[in-house]
C-alpha positions in Angstrom: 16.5 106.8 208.5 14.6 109.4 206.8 11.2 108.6 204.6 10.7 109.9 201.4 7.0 111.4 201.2 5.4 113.6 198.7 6.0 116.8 200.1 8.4 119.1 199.0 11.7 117.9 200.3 14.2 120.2 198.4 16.8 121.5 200.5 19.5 123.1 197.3 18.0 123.5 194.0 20.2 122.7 190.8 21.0 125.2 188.7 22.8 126.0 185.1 26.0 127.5 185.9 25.3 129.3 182.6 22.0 130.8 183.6 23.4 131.6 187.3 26.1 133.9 185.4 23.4 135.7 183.2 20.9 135.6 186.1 20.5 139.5 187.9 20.1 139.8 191.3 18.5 143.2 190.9 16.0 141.8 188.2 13.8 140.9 191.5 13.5 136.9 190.3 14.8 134.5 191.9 17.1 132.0 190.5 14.1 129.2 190.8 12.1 131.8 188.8 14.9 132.3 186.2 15.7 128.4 185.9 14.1 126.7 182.6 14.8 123.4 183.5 13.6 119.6 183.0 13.9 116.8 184.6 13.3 113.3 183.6 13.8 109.6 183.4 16.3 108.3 180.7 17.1 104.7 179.9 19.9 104.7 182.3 18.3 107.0 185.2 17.6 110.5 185.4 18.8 114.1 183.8 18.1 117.7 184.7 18.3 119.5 181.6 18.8 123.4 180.9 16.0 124.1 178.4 17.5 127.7 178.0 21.2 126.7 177.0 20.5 123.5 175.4 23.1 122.1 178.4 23.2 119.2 181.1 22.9 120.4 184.5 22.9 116.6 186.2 22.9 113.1 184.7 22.5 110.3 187.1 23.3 106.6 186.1 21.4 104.4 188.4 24.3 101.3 187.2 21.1 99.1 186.6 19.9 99.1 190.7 16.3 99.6 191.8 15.6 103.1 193.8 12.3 103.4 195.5 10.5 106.7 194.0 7.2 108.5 195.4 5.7 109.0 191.6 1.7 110.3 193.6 1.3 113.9 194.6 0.1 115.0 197.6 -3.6 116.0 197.7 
């Protein structure tokens, strides 16, 4: 079983289909770089929100069940 820690544990990063289509891959920024995004707790769970396009990129509805979260960063 795998441990959630404070370290970066990313492995795919969301992104806005919207921004991916205007994104240029000869522009020399990555699509992280590009991405205006952010993320947050709402009453139900958690969104990533496109700041750019005013769009939902992920809405999560935790149906009222307890997740265990690492909220410290690592020093």
């Amino acid at each position: 079983m795998k441990t959630i820690t404070a370290d970066n544990q990313i492995q795919m990063f969301l992104h806005c289909k919207l921004c991916l289509e205007e994104w240029n891959m000869t522009s020399g920024v990555s699509p992280k770089d590009f991405a205006k995004i952010s993320v947050g707790w709402t009453v139900l769970g958690f969104q990533a929100w496109c700041n750019r396009h005013e769009a939902n990129i992920l809405n999560v509805d935790f149906e009222g069940q307890k997740h265990k979260a690492i909220t410290y960063r690592k020093k």
